[in-house]
N, C-alpha and C positions, 0 to 999 in steps of 0.2 A: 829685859835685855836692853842696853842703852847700847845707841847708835848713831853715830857719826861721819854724814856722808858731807864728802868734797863737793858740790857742785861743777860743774863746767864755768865757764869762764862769762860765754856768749851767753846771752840771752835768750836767742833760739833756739841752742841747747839746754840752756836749763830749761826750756820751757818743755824739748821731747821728751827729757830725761824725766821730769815731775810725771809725766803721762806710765812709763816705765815703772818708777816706784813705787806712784798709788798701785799699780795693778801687780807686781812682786808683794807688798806689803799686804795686799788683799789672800796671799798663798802662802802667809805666815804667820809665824805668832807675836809677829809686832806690831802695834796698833800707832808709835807714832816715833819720828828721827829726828836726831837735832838737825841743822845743816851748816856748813861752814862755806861762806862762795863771798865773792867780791860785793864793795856798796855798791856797786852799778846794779845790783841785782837783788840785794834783801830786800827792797820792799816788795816785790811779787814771792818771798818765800814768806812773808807774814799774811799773803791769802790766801794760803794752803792750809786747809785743817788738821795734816797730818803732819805738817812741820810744826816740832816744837819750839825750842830755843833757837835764835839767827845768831851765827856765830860770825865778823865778819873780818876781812881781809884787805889790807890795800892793793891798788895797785902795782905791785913790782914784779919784773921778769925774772927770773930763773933765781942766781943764787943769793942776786940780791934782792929779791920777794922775801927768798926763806929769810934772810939778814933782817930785812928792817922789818916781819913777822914776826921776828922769834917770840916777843914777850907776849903775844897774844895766843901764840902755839905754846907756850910753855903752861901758860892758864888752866888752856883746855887740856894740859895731861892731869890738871887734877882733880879732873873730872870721872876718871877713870871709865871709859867709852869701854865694851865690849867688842863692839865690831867699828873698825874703821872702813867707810865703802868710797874707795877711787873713783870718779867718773872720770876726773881730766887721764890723759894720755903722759901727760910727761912725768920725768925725772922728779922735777920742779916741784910738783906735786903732794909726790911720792915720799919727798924728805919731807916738807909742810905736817903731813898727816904723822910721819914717823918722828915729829920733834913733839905732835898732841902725845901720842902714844897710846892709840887704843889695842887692847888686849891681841885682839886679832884686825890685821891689814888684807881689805882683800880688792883690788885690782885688776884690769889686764896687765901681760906681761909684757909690755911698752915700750921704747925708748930708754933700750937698757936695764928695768926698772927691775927686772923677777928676785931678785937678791935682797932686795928690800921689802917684799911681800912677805906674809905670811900665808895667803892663798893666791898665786899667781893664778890669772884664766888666760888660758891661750886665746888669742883671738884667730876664731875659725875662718875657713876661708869665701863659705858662703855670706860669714859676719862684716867682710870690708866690700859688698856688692849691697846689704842688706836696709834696709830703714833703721835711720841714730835708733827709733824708738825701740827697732828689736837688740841694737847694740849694746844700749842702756841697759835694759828689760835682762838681758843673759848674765850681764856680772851682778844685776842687782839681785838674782835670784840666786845664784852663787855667794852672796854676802849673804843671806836669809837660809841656806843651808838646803836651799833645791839641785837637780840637778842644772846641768847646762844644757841651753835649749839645742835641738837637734835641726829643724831647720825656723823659716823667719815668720814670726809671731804677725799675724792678720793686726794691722795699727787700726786702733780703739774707734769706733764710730759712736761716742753717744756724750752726753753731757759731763763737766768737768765741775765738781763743786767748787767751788770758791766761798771767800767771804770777805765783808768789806766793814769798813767801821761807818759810823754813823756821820763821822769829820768828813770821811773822804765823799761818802753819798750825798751828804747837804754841799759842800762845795762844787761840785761838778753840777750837780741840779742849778745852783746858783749862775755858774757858770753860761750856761743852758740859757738859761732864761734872759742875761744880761745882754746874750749875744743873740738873741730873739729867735733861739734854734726850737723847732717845734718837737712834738714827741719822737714822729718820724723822720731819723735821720739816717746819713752812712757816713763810716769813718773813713778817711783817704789816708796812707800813709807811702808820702812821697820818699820818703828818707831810708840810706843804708849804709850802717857804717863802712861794711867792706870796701866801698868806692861806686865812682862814677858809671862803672860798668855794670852794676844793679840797678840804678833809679832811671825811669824813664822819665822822660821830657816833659817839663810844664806845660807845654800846649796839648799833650796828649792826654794828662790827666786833666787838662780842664774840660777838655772837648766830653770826656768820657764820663766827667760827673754831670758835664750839661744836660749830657745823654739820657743817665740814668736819673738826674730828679725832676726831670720832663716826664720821663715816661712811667716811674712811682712814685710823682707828686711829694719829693721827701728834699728836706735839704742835704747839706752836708759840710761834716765837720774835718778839719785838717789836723791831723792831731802827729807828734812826733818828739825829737831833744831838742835841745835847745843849738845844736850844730845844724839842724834842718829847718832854721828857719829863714834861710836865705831861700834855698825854694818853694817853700812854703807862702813865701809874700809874693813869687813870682803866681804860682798857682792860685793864689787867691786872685790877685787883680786878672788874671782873666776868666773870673767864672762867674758866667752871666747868672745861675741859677743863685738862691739863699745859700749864702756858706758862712760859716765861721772858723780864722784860722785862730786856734789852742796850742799851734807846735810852740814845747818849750815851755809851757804855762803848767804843767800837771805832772805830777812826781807816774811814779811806775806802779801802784794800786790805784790812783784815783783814774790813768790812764785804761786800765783795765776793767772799771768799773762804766768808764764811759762807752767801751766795747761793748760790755755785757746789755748793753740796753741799747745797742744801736739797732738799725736796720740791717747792717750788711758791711762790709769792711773789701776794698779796692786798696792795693798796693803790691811795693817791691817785695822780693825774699827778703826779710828782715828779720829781727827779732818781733818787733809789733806785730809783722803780720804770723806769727804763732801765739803770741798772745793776744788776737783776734780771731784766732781757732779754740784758742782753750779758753774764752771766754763766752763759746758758744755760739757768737755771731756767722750769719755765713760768710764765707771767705774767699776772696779772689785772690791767687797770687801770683805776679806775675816775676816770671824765671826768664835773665837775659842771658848772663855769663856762666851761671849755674844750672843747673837740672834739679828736677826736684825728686827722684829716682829715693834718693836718701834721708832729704830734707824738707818734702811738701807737707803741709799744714795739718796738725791731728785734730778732728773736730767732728761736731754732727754734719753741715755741710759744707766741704773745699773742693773749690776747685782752681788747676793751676795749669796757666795760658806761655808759651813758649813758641819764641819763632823756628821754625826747620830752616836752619841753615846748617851750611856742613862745619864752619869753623866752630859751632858750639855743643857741649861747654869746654869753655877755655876758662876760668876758673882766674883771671884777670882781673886787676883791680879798675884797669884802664885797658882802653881797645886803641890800637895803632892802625885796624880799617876801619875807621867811621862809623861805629857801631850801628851796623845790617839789622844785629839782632834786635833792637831795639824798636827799628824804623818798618820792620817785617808786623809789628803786632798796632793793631789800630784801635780808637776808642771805641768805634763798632763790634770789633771783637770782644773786646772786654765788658761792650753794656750785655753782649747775648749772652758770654759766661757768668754775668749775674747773674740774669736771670734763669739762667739753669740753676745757677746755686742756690737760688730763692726756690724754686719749682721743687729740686732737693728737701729741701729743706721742709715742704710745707705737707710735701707725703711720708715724711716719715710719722 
């Protein structure tokens, strides 16, 4: 059976979503999917051993996505897909997959969209309270011919295979070395695209890697896109400890690669920091404007640091008071939630 799943858009979705499919995939008879998702994004679908073909997509919104798409959606109709799997939510979407044309479309029933499906999945109403990963996880099992899950699936605690090419492993080891980063290091990822009301402050991630490679003798590495590297030069000049800033320098498998052999990974809700959970590393992530209720880190060890105030989450790109929640979480906090994540980590 050939199969043809949409990706999410984000990054940190596609990253819960991947968690989802291998584990649907594991309760069926299909051993591997093609996938179709934006270039922001196919190079972390080519470190997936169950992703076959990367089909990809530009950027463009709504009808004029499907428009300037079309000759690369008209391709993959003749490819003749058996099952098409929606993950995105929109319309938008929904015509994208219905211009490839696989046999069967199957979905939630979205933003209008049920009329376009050929398996609409209602979304239940424990499912808009639940983890992306059980959200994913329910229509994926539904495309695979299960039924739909009945309440929300326990999110995955154990290793995530990956694979990496030998380009991507000798450049980042290169890298490493040039920038005289020793074996033991931790990756910081200061950067978020949502906005300014995700990233904390340069002083506080400096103060908090001083913290932590004072007290596990490790450097650390800044790693991000190439939009983060304005903070990233801020963060670097004030950290007393060994660091090397990479933001900007490494595509999105060699980034991932550099995860998988780190010490421990400190950052925003981002998309990095899920793919510094599904790379295995342990995980800190820190939640200002968001909660992590639906979206905290799938991995062997996460954990996620949040201020208690009452205006949050406010779900804001920008804060209009002074962002509280921000200035409530301190580098002290975040060196003890590593080392809880580390302590995790080493008993399991």
């Amino acid at each position: 059976m050939k199969v043809l799943v949409r990706m999410p858009n984000w990054l940190g979705d596609c990253v819960m979503a991947l968690w989802a499919l291998r584990d649907a995939l594991s309760q069926s008879d299909v051993d591997r999917v093609d996938v179709l998702c934006r270039k922001s994004v196919a190079g972390l679908m080519n470190c997936i051993p169950f992703v076959g073909t990367v089909h990809t997509i530009e950027k463009l919104s709504g009808f004029k996505g499907l428009l300037g798409n079309r000759a690369r959606l008209r391709e993959l109709s003749m490819l003749s897909y058996d099952i098409g799997l929606l993950l995105p939510n929109s319309i938008s979407s929904a015509l994208e997959m219905r211009t490839a044309r696989p046999s069967k479309l199957v979905g939630y029933s979205t933003d209008g969209r049920g009329m376009l499906l050929d398996r609409p999945v209602r979304v239940q109403k424990w499912l808009k309270e639940a983890h992306m990963y059980s959200y994913y996880l329910n229509v994926a099992l539904c495309a695979f011919g299960a039924d739909e899950l009945e309440e929300e699936a326990p999110v995955p605690k154990e290793k995530f295979e990956l694979s990496f090419t030998d380009s991507d492993i000798q450049l980042i080891e290169q890298l490493l070395v040039r920038h005289s980063v020793g074996e033991r290091y931790i990756v910081v990822g200061p950067g978020a695209a949502f906005g300014p009301s995700k990233q904390w402050k340069p002083d506080s991630y400096a103060g908090t890697v001083d913290l932590i490679c004072r007290k596990y003798d490790c450097s650390a590495v800044i790693a991000g896109a190439p939009s983060d590297r304005k903070v990233a030069h801020e963060i670097a000049s004030r950290i007393e400890a060994e660091s090397a800033d990479l933001c900007g320098t490494t595509d999105l498998p060699q980034v991932t690669y550099l995860l998988s052999r780190s010490f421990g990974f400190v950052g925003n809700d981002s998309g990095l920091m899920h793919v510094a959970a599904l790379a295995g590393t342990p995980c800190v992530g820190l939640f200002f404007s968001t909660e992590p209720v639906r979206t905290s880190p799938i991995g062997l060890s996460t954990r996620c640091v949040e201020a208690d105030i009452a205006c949050r989450p406010c779900y804001r790109r920008e804060c209009n008071r002074g962002y509280e929640c921000r200035d409530r979480v301190s580098p002290s906090q975040i060196s003890e939630a590593f080392g809880n994540t580390l302590a995790s980590a080493d008993g399991r």
